[in-house]
KEBATOR-993341 format. One record per atom (N, C-alpha, C): x, y, z; residue in three letters; residue number from 0; atom name. Coordinates in pm, whole numbers. Atoms other than C-alpha are relative to their C-alpha. Layout:
// residues N
c1|c2|c3|resn|resi|name
X|Y|Z|ALA|NUM|CA
...
END
This chain:
// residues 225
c1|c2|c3|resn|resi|name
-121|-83|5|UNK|0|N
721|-6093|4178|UNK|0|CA
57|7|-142|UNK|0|C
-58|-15|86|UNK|1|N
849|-6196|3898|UNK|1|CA
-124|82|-174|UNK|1|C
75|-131|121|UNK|2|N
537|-6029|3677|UNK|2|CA
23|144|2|UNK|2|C
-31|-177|-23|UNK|3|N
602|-5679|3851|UNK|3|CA
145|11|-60|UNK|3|C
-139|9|85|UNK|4|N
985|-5739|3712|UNK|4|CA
-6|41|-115|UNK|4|C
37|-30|189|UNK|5|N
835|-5791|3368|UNK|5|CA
-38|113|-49|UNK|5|C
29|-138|33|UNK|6|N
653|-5467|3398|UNK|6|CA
67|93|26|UNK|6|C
-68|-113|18|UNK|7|N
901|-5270|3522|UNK|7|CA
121|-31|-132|UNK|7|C
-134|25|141|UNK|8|N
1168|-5405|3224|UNK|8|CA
-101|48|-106|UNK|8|C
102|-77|103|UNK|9|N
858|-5314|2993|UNK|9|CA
-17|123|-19|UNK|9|C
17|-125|-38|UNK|10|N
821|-4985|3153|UNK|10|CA
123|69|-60|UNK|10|C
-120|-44|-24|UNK|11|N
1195|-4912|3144|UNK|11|CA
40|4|-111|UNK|11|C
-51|0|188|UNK|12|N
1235|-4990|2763|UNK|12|CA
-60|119|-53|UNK|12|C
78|-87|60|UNK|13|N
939|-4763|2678|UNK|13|CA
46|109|8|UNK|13|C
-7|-198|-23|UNK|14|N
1027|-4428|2865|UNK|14|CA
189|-37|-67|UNK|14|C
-137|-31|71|UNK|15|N
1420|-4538|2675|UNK|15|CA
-36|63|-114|UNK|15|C
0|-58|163|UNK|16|N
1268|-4506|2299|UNK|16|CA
-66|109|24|UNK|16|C
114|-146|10|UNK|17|N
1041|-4198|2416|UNK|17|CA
101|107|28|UNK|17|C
-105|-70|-33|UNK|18|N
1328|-4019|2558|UNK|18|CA
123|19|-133|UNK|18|C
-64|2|109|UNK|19|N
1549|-4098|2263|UNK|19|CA
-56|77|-102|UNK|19|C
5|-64|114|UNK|20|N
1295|-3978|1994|UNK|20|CA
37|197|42|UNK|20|C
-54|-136|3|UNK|21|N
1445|-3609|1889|UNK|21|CA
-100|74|57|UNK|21|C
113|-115|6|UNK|22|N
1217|-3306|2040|UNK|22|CA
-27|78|-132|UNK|22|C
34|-80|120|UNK|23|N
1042|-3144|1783|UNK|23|CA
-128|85|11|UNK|23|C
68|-107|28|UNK|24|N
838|-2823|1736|UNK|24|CA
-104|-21|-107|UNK|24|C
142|18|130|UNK|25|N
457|-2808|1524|UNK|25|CA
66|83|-92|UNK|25|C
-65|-145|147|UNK|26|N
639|-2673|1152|UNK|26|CA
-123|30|-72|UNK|26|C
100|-85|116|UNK|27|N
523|-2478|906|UNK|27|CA
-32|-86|-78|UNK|27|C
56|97|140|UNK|28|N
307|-2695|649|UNK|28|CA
76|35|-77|UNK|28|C
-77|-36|125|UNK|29|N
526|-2674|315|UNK|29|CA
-55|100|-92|UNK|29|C
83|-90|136|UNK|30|N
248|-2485|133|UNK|30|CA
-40|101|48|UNK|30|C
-22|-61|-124|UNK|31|N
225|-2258|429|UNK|31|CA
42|150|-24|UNK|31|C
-87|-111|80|UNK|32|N
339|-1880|306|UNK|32|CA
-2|129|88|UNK|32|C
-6|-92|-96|UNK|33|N
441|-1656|546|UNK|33|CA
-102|131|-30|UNK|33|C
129|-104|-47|UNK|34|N
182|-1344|697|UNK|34|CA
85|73|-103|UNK|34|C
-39|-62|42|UNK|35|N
208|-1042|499|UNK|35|CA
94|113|85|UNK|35|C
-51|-71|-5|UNK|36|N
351|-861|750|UNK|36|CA
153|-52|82|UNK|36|C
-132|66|4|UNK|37|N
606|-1160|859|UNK|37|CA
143|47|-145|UNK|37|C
-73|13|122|UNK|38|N
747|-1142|516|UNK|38|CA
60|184|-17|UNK|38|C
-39|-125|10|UNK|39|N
727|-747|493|UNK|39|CA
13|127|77|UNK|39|C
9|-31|-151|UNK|40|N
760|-641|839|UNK|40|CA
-88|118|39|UNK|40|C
80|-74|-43|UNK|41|N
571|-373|980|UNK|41|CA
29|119|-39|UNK|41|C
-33|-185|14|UNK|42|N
488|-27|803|UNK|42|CA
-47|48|79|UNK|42|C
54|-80|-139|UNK|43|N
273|101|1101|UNK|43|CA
122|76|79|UNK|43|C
-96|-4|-116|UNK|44|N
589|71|1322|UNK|44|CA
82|153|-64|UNK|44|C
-99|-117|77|UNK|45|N
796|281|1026|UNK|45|CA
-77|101|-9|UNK|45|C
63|-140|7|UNK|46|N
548|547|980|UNK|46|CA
-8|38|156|UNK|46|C
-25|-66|-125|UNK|47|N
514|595|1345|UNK|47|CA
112|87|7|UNK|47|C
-146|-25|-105|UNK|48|N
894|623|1390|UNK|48|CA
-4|168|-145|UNK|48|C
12|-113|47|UNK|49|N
877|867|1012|UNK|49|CA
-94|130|69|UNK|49|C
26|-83|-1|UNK|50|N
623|1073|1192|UNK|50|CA
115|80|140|UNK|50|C
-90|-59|-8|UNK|51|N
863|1132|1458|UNK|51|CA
50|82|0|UNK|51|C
-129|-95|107|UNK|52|N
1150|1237|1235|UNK|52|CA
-85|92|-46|UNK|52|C
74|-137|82|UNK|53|N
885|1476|1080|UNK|53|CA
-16|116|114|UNK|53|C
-15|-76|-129|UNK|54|N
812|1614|1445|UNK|54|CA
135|93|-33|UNK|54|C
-123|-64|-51|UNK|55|N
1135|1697|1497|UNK|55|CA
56|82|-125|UNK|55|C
-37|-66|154|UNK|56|N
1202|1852|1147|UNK|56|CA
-80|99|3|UNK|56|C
70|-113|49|UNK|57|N
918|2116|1169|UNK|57|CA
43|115|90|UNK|57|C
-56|-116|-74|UNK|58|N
1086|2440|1290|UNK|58|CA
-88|141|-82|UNK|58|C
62|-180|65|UNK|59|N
924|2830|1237|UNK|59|CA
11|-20|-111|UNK|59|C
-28|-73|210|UNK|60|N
1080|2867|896|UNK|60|CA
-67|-109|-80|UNK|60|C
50|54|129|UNK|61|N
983|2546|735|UNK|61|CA
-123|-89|22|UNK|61|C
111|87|-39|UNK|62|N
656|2444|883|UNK|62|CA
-104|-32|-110|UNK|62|C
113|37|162|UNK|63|N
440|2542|573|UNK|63|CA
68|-33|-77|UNK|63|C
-122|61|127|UNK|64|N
690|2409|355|UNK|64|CA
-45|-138|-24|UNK|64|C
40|145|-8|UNK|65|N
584|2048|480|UNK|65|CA
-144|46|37|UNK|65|C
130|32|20|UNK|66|N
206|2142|453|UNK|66|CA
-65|9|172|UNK|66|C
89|21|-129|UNK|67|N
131|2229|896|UNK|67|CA
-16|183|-49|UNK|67|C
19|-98|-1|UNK|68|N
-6|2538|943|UNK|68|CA
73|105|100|UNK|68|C
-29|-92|-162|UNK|69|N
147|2620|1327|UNK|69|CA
128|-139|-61|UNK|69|C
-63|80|-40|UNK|70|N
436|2469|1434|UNK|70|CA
-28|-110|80|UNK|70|C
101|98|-88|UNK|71|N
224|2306|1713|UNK|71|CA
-80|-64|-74|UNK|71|C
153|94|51|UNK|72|N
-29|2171|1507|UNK|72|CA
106|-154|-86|UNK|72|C
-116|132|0|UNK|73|N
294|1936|1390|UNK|73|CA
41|-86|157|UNK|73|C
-63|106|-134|UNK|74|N
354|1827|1740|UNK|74|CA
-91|-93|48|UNK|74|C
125|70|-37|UNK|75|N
7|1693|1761|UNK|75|CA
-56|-70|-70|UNK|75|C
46|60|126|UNK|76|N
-35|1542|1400|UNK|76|CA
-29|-167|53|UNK|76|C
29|185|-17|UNK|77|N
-152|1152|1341|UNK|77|CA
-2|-15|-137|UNK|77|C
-13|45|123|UNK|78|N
-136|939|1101|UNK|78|CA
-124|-43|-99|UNK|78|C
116|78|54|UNK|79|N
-416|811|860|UNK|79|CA
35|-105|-69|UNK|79|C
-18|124|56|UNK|80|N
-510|557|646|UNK|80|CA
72|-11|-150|UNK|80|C
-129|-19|57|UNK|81|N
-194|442|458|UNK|81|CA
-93|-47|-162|UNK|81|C
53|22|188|UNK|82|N
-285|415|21|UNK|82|CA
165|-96|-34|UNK|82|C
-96|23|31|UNK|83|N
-71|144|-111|UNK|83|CA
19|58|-161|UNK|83|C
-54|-77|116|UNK|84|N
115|277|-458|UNK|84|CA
25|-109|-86|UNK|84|C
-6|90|128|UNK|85|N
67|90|-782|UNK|85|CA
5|114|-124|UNK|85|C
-7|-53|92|UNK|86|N
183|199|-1103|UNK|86|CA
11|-42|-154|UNK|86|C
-5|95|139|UNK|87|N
127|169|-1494|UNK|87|CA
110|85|-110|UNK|87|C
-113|-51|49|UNK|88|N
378|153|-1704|UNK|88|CA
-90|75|-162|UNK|88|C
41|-26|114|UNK|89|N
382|355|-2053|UNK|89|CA
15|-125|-105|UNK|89|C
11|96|114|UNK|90|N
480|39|-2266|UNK|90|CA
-121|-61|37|UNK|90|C
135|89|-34|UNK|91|N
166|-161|-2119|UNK|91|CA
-85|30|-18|UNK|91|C
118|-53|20|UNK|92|N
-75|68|-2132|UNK|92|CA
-7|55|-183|UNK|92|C
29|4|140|UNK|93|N
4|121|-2519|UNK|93|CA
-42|-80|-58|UNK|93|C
19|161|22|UNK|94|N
-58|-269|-2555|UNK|94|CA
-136|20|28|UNK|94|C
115|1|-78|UNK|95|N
-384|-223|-2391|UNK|95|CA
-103|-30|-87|UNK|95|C
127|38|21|UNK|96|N
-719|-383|-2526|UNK|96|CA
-115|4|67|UNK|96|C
101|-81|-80|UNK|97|N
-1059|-249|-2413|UNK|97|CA
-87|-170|86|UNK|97|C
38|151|-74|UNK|98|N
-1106|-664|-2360|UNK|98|CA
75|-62|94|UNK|98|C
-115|16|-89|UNK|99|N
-822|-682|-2179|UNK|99|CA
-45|4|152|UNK|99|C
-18|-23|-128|UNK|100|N
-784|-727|-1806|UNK|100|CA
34|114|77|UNK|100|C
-71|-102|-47|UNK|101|N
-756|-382|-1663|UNK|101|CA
108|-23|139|UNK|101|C
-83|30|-156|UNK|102|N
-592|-506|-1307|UNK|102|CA
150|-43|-91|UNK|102|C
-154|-2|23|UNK|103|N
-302|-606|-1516|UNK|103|CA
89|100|-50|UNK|103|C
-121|-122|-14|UNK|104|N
-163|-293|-1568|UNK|104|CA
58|42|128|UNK|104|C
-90|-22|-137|UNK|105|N
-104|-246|-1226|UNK|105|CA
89|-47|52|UNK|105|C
-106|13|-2|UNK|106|N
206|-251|-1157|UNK|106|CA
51|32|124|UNK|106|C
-64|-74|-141|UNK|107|N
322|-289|-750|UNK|107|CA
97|52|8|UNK|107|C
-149|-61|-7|UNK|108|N
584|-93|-634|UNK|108|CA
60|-38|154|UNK|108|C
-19|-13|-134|UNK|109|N
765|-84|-304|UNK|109|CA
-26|123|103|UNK|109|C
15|-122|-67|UNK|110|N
613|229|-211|UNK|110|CA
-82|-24|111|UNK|110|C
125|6|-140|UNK|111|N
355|299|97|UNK|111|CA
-23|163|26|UNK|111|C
12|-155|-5|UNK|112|N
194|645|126|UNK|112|CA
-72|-14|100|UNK|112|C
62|-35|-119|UNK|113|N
66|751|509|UNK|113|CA
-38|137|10|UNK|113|C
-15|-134|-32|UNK|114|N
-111|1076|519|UNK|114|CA
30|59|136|UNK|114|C
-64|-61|-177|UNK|115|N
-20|1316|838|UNK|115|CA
-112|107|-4|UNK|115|C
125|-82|-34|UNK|116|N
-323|1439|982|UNK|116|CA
-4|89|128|UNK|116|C
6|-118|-103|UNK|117|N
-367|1749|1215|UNK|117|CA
-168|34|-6|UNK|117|C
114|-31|-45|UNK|118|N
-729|1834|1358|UNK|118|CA
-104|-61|-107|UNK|118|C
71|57|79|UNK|119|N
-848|1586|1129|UNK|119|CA
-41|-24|-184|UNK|119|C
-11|-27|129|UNK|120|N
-735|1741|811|UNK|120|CA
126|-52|-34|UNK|120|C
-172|40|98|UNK|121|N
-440|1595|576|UNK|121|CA
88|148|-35|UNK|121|C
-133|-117|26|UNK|122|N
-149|1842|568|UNK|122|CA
118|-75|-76|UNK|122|C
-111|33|57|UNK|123|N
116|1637|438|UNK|123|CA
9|-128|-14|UNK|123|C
-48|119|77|UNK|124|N
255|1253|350|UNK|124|CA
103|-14|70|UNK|124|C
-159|71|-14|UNK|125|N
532|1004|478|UNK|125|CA
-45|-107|-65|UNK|125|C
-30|92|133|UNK|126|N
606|804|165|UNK|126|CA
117|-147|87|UNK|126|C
-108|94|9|UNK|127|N
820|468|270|UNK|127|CA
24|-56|-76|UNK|127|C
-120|88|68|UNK|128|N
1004|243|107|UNK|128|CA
5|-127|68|UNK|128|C
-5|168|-115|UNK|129|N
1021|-143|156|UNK|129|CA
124|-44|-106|UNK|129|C
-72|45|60|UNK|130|N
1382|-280|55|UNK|130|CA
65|-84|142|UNK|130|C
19|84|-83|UNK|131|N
1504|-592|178|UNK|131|CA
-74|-41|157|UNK|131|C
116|109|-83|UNK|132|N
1172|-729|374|UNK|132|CA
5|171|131|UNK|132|C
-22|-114|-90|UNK|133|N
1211|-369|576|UNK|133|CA
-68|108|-86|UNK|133|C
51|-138|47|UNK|134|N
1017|-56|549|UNK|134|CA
34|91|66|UNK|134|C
-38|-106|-60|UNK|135|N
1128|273|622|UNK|135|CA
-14|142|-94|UNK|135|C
45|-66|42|UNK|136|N
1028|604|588|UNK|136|CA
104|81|-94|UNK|136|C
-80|-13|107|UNK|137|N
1176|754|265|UNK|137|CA
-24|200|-20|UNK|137|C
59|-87|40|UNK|138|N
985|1080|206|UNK|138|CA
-90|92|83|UNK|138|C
101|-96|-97|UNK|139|N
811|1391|393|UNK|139|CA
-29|80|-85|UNK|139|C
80|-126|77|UNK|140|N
564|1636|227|UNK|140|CA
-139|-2|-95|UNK|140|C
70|30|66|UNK|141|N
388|1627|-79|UNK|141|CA
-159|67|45|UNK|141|C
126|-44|-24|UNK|142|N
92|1832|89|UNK|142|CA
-94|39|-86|UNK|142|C
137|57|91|UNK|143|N
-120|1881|-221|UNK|143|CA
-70|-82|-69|UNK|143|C
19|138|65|UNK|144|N
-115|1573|-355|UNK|144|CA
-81|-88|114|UNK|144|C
109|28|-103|UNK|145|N
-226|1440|-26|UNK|145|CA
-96|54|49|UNK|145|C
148|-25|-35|UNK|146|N
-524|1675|26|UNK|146|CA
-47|-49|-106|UNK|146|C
94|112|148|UNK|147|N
-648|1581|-316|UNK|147|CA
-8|-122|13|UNK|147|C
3|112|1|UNK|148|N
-564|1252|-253|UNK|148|CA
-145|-28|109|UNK|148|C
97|-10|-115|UNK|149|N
-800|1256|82|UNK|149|CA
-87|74|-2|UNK|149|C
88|-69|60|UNK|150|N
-1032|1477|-67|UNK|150|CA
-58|-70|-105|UNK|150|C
50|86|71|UNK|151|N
-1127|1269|-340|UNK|151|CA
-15|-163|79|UNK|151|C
-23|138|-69|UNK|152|N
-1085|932|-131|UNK|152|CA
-133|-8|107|UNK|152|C
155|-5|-136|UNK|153|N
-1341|1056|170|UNK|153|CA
-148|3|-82|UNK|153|C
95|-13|54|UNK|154|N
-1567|1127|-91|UNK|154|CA
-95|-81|-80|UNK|154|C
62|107|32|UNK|155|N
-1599|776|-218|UNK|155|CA
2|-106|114|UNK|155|C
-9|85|-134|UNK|156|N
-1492|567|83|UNK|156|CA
133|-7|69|UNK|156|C
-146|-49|-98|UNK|157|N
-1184|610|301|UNK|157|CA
74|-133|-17|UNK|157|C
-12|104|-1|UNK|158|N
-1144|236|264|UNK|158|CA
56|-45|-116|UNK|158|C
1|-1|168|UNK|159|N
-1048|283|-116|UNK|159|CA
166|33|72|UNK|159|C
-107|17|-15|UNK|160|N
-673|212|-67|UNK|160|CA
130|-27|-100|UNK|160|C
-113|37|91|UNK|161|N
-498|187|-373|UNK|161|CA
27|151|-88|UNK|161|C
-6|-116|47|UNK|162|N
-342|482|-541|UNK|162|CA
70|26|-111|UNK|162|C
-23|46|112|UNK|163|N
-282|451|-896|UNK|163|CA
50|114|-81|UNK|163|C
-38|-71|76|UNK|164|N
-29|656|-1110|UNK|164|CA
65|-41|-152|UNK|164|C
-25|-8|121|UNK|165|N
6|724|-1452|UNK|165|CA
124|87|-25|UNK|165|C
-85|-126|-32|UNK|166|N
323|910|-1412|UNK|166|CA
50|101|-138|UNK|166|C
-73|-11|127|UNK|167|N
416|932|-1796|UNK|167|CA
-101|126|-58|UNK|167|C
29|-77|39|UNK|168|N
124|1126|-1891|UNK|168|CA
-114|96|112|UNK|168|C
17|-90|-88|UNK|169|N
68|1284|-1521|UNK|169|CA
-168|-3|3|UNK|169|C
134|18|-82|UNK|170|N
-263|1123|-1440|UNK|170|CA
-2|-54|96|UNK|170|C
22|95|-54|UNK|171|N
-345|968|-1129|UNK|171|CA
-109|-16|99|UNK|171|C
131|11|-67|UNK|172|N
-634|809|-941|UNK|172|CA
-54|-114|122|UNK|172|C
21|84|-131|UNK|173|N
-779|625|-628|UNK|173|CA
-75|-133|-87|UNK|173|C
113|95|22|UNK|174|N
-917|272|-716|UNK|174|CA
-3|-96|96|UNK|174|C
49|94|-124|UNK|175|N
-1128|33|-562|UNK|175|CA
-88|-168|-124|UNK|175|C
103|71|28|UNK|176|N
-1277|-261|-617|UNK|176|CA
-146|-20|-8|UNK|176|C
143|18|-86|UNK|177|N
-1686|-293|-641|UNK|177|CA
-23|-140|-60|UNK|177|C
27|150|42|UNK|178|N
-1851|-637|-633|UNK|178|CA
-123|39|-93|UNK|178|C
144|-2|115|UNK|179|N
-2140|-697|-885|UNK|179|CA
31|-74|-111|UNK|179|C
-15|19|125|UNK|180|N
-2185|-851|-1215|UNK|180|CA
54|121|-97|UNK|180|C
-43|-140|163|UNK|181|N
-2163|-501|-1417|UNK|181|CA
101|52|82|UNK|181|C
-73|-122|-8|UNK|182|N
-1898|-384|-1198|UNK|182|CA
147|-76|0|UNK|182|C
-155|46|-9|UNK|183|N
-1480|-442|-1134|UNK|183|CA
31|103|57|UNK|183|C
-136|-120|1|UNK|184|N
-1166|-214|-1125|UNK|184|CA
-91|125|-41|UNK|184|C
19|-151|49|UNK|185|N
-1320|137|-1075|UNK|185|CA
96|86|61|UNK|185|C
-91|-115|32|UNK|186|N
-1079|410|-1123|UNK|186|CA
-51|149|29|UNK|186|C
12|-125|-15|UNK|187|N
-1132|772|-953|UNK|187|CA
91|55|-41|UNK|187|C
-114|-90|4|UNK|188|N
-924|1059|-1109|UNK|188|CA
14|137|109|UNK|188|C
-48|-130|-118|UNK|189|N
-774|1339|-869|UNK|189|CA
-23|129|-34|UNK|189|C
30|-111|53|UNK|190|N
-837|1605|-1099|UNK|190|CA
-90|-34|-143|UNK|190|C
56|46|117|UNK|191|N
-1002|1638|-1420|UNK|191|CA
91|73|-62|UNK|191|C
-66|32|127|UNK|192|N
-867|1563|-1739|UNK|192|CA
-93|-3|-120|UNK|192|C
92|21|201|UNK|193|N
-1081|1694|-2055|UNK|193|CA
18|-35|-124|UNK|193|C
-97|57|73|UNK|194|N
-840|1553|-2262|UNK|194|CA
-72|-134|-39|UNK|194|C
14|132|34|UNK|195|N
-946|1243|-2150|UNK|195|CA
-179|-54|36|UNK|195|C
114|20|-26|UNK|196|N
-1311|1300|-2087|UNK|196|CA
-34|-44|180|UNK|196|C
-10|52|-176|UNK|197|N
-1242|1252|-1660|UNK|197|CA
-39|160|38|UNK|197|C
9|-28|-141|UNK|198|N
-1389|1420|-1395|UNK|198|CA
34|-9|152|UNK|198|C
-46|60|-157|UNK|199|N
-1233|1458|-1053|UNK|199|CA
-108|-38|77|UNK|199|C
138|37|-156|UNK|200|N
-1409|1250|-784|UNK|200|CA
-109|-119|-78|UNK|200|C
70|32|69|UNK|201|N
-1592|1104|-1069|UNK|201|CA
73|-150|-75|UNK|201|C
-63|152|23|UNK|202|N
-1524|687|-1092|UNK|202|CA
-65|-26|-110|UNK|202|C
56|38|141|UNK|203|N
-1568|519|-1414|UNK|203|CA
111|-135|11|UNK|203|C
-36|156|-28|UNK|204|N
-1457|114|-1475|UNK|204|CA
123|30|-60|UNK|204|C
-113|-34|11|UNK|205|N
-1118|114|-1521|UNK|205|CA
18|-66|-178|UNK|205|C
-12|26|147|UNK|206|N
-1117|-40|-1853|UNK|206|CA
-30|117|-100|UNK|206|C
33|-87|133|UNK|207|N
-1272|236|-2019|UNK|207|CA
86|127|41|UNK|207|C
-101|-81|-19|UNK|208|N
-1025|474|-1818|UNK|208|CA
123|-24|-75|UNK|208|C
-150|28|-6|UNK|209|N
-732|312|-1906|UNK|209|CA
-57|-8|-212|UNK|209|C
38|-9|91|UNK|210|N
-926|271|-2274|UNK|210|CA
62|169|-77|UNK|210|C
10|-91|54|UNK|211|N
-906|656|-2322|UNK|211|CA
161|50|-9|UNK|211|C
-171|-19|18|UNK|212|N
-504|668|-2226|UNK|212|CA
37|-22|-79|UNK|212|C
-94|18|133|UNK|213|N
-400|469|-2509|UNK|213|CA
46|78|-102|UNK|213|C
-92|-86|115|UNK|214|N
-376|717|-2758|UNK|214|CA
106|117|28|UNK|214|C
-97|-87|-60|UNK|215|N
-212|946|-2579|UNK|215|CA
114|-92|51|UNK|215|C
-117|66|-44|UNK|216|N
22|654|-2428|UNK|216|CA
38|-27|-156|UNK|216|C
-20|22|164|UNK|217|N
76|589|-2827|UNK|217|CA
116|83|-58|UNK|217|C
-69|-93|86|UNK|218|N
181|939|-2922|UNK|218|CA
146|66|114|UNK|218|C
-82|-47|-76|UNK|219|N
411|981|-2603|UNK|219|CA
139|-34|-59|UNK|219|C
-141|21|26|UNK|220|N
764|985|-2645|UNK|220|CA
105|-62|95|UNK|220|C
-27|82|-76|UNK|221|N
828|795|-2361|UNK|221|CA
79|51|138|UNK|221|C
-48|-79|-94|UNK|222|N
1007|1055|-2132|UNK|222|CA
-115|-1|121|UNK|222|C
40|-14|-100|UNK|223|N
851|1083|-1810|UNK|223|CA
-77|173|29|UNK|223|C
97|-134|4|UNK|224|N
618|1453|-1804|UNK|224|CA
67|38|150|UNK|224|C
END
């Protein structure tokens, strides 16, 4: 009797300190860095809700205005694949060395460009905006910029997601990464530029792109074109 005593006073201590320690939840490791789309919440959700607002904005009068052809062919649009927006500045790219790191001119922004696709073709753009940890759609249109954009883009890989402007001296171009020893940062331009020896559609390593800007970023006057 008196051993079963002992074990229940043994028993009775244990489930006290187990009950006492605090509940606690598995945390975040310290080094741990929130998802990208924890931190910058969801543009999918915002371009959905911008296409929307674009819906409801295309009336008779200003359908070709925003780049549909019918009014209907807006009620049926989708979205594609979003290009995030990086940009180089004119002081940086005057600095520029052909040994230099081309990826460091790129310069993120808080932009996000979604084209708006109808029967499979790009008609137009919803541009957002990410300010405080929120994105929301900022912008509707832009329909030639987005066929060129998606016109040059399908033509190297749809998957080529970055969309790189030169705004100062009104170049800009799709780049991608390729793996390889001889390769890096290649740079498609949207149009051609004989100026600068570019071909639209026509990729070349971004170093020797961003090589041929300098003198022209040199002689600019720094105004915005």
């Amino acid at each position: 009797m008196r051993y079963v005593m002992s074990c229940l006073v043994v028993f009775l201590l244990i489930l006290i300190v187990v009950m006492a320690q605090p509940t606690t939840t598995s945390p975040t490791p310290p080094n741990q860095k929130p998802s990208p789309t924890d931190q910058a919440g969801d543009p999918k959700a915002a371009a959905e809700q911008g296409l929307q607002a674009l819906r409801a904005l295309v009336d008779e009068q200003n359908y070709r205005d925003l780049g549909f052809e019918s009014q209907n062919e807006a009620a049926s649009a989708t979205l594609g694949e979003p290009l995030r927006v990086v940009l180089v500045r004119l002081d940086q790219l005057r600095e520029f060395q052909p040994e230099s790191d081309p990826s460091r001119l790129l310069t993120r922004t808080t932009e996000m460009i979604y084209p708006v696709l109808a029967g499979g073709q790009a008609r137009c753009s919803i541009t957002l905006t990410q300010e405080g940890g929120k994105w929301t759609a900022a912008a509707f249109g832009g329909a030639k910029l987005i066929r060129q954009i998606t016109k040059v883009r399908n033509a190297l890989v749809p998957s080529a997601n970055i969309f790189v402007k030169v705004p100062a001296l009104n170049v800009y171009f799709i780049a991608r990464q390729e793996e390889g020893a001889a390769a890096g940062l290649m740079l498609t331009p949207l149009t051609d530029q004989p100026e600068y020896r570019m071909k639209e559609g026509v990729a070349l390593p971004a170093k020797d792109a961003f090589s041929a800007l300098v003198p022209a970023a040199k002689a600019h006057d720094g105004k915005t074109s």
